[in-house]
DRENDO-1510 file (C-alpha; in Angstrom, 1 decimal, always signed):
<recs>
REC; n; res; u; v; w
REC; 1; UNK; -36.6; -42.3; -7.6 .
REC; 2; UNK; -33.8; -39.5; -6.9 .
REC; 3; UNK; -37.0; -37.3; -8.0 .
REC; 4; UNK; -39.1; -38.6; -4.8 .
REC; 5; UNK; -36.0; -38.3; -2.8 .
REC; 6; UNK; -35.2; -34.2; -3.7 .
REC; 7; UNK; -38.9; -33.4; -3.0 .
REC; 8; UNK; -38.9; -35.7; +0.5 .
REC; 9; UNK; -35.9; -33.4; +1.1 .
REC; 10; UNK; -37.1; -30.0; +0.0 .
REC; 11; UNK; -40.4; -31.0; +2.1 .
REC; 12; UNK; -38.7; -32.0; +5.2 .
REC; 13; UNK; -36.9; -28.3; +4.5 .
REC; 14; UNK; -39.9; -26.4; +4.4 .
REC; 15; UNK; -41.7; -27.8; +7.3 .
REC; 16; UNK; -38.6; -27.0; +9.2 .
REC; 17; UNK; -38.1; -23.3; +7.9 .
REC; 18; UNK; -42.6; -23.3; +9.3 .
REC; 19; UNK; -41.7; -24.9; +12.1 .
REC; 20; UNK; -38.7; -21.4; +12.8 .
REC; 21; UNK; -40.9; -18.8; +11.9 .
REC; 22; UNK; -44.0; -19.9; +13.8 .
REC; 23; UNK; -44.9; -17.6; +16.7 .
REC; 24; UNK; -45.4; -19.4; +19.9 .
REC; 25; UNK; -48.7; -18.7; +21.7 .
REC; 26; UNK; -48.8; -15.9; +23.8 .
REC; 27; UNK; -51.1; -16.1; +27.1 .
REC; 28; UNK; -53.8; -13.5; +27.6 .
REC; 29; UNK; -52.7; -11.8; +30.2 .
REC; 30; UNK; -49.4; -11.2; +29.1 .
REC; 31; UNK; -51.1; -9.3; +26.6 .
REC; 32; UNK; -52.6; -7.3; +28.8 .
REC; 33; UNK; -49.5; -6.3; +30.9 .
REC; 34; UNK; -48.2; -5.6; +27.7 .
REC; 35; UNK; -50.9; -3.3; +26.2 .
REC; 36; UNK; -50.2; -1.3; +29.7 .
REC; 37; UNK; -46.7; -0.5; +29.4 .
REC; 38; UNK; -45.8; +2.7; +29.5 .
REC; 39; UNK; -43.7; +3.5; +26.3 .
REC; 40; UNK; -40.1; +3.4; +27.7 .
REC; 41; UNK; -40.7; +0.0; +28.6 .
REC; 42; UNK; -41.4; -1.5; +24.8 .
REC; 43; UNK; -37.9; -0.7; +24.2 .
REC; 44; UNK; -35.9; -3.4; +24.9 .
REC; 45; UNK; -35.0; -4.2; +28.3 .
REC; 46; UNK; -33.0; -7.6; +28.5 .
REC; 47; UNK; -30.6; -6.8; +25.9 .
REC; 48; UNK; -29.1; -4.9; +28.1 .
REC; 49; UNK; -27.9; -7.4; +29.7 .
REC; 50; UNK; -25.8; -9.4; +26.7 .
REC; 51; UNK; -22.3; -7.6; +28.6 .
REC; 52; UNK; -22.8; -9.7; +31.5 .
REC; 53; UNK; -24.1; -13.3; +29.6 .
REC; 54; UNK; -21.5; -12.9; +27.1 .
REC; 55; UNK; -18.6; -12.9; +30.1 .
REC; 56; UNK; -20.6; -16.1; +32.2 .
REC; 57; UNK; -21.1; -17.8; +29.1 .
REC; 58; UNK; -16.8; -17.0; +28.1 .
REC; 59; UNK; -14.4; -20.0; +27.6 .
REC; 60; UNK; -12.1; -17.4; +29.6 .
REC; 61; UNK; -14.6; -18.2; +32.6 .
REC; 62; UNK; -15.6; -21.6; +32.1 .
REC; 63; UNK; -11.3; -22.2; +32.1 .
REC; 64; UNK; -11.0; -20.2; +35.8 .
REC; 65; UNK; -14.0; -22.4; +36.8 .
REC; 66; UNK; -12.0; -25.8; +35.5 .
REC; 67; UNK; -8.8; -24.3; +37.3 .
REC; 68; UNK; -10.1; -23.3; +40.6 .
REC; 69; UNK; -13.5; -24.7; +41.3 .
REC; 70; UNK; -14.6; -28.6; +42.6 .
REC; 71; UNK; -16.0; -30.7; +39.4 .
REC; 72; UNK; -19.7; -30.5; +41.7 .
REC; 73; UNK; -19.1; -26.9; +41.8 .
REC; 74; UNK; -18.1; -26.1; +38.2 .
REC; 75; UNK; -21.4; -28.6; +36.9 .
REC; 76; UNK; -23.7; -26.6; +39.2 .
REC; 77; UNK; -22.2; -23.4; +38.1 .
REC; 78; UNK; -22.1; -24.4; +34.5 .
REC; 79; UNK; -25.8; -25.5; +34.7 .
REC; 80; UNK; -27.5; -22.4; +36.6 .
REC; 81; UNK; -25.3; -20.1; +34.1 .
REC; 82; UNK; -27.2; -22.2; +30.9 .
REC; 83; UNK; -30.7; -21.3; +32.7 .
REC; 84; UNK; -29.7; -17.8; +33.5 .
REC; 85; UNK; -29.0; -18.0; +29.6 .
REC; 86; UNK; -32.6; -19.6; +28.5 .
REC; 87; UNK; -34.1; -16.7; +30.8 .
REC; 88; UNK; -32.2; -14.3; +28.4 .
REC; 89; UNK; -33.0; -15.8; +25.1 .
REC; 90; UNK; -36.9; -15.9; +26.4 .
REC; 91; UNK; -36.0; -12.0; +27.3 .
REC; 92; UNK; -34.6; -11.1; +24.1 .
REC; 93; UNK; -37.6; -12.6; +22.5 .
REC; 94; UNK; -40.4; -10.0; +24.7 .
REC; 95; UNK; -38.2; -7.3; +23.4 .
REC; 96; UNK; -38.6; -8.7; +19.9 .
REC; 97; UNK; -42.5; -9.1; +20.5 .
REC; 98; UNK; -42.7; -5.6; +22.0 .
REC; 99; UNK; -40.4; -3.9; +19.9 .
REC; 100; UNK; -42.5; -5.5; +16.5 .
REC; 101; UNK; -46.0; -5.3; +18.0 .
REC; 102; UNK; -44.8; -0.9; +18.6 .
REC; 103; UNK; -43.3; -1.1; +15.0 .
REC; 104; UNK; -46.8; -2.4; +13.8 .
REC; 105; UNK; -48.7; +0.0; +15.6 .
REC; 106; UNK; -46.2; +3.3; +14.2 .
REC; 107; UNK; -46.7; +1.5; +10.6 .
REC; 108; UNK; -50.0; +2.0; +11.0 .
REC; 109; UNK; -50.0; +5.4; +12.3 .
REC; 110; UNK; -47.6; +7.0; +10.2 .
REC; 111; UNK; -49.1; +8.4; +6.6 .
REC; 112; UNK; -45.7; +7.5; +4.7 .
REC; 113; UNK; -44.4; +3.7; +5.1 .
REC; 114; UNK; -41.9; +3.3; +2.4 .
REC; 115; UNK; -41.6; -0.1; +1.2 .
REC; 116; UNK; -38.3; -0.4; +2.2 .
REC; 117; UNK; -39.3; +0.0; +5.9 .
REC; 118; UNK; -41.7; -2.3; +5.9 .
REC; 119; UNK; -39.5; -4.8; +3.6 .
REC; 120; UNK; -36.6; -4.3; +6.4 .
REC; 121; UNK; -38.7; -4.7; +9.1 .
REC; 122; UNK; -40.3; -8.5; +7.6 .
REC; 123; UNK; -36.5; -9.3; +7.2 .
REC; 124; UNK; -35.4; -8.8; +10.7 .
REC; 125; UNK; -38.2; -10.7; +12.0 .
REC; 126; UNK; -37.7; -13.2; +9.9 .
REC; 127; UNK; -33.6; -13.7; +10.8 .
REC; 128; UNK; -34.7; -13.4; +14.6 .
REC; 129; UNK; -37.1; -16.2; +14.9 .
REC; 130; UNK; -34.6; -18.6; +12.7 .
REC; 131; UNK; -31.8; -17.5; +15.1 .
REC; 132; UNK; -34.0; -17.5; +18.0 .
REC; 133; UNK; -35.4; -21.3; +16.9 .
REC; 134; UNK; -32.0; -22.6; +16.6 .
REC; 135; UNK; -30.7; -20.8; +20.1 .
REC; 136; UNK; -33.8; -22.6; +21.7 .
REC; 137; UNK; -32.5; -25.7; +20.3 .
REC; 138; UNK; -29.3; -25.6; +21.2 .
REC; 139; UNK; -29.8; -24.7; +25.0 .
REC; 140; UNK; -32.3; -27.3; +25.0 .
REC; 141; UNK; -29.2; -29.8; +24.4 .
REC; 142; UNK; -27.2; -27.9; +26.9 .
REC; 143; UNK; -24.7; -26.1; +24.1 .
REC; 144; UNK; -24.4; -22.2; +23.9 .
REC; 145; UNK; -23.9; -20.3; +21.2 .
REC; 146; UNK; -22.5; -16.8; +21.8 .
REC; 147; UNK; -22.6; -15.8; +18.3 .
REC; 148; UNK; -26.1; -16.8; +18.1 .
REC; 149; UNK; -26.9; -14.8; +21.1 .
REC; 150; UNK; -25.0; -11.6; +19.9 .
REC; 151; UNK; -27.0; -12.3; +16.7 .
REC; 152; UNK; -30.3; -12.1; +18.6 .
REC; 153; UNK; -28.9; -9.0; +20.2 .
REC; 154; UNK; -28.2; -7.4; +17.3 .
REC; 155; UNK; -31.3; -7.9; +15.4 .
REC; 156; UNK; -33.1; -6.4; +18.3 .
REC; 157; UNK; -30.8; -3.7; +18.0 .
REC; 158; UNK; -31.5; -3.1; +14.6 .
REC; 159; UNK; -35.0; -3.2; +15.1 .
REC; 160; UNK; -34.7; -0.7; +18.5 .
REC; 161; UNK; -33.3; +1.9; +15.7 .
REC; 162; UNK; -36.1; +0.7; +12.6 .
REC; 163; UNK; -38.7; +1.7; +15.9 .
REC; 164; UNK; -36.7; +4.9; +16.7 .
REC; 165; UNK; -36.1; +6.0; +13.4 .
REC; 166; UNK; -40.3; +5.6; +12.3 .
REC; 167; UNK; -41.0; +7.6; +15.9 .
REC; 168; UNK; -39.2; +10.6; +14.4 .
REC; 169; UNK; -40.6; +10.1; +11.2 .
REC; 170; UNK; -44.4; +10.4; +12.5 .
REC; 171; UNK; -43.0; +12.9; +15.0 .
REC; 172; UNK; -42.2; +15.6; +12.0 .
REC; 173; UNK; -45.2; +14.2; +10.3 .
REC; 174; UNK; -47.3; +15.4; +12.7 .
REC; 175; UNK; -45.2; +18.6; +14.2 .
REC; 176; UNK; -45.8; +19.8; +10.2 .
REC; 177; UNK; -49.3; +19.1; +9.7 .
REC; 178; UNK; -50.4; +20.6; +12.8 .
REC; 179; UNK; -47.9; +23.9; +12.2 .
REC; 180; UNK; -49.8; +24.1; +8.6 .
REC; 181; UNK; -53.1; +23.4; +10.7 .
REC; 182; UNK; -52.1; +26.3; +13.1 .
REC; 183; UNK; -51.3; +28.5; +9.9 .
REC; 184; UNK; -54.4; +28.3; +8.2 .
</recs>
């Protein structure tokens, strides 16, 4: 019986670790847009913007809100600052998309992925859509997680500089061959 019970558990555990890492659908012609970017804009744009969410979202705020603001006036507040911060976490995840669909593309490009690139690149996808699951979640019953959201910030971050550093890579990749091109 305990038997049955562990591998109800470790099945319910499973689908739910599917269910985080699942891509959500993407319409057509946001693929589109996307594919016409120019370059500057697949690096990430809303992150930017975590200064700003971080001081709305503060206890320090929500406090001068209970201090000086009407209860009708703090709920409204308090409720358009929890959409302004759904519109961020469904930025932060077009960064992500953009950021790993350019990382693909370089992967492809470049002669020389090392395994460890790759490896690092699988890892922080994996911790964003977990994190980004779990943020979903949690605005959806009206809690926000600052940590969470500086955790989405930062794996887009460290993706942003995985990106960067594989543009210079294929950049002296290809300054080299074609000097050795030009030299022959």
């Amino acid at each position: 019986m305990d038997a049955i019970v562990i591998a109800g558990i470790a099945l319910v555990l499973l689908l739910v670790l599917i269910w985080l890492a699942r891509e959500t659908p993407r319409a057509p012609a946001e693929i589109v847009a996307e594919a016409q970017l120019p370059i500057e804009e697949l690096f990430p744009l809303h992150c930017r913007h975590f200064p700003q969410i971080r001081q709305a979202l503060s206890k320090a705020d929500e406090q001068y809100l209970r201090q000086r603001a009407s209860p009708a006036l703090r709920r409204r507040t308090l409720r358009e600052r929890r959409s302004v911060a759904r519109r961020f976490v469904a930025g932060l995840r077009e960064d992500f998309v953009r950021l790993e669909r350019l990382g693909r593309t370089l992967a492809t490009l470049s002669p020389k992925v090392s395994r460890r690139q790759e490896f690092a690149r699988l890892e922080l996808g994996m911790r964003f859509r977990v994190v980004y699951r779990v943020a979903v979640l949690r605005l959806l019953v009206g809690s926000v997680s600052i940590p969470q959201l500086a955790s989405l910030t930062d794996v887009i971050g460290s993706l942003a500089s995985e990106t960067e550093r594989a543009m210079r890579s294929l950049e002296e990749t290809s300054v080299s061959r074609l000097r050795s091109d030009f030299s022959a």
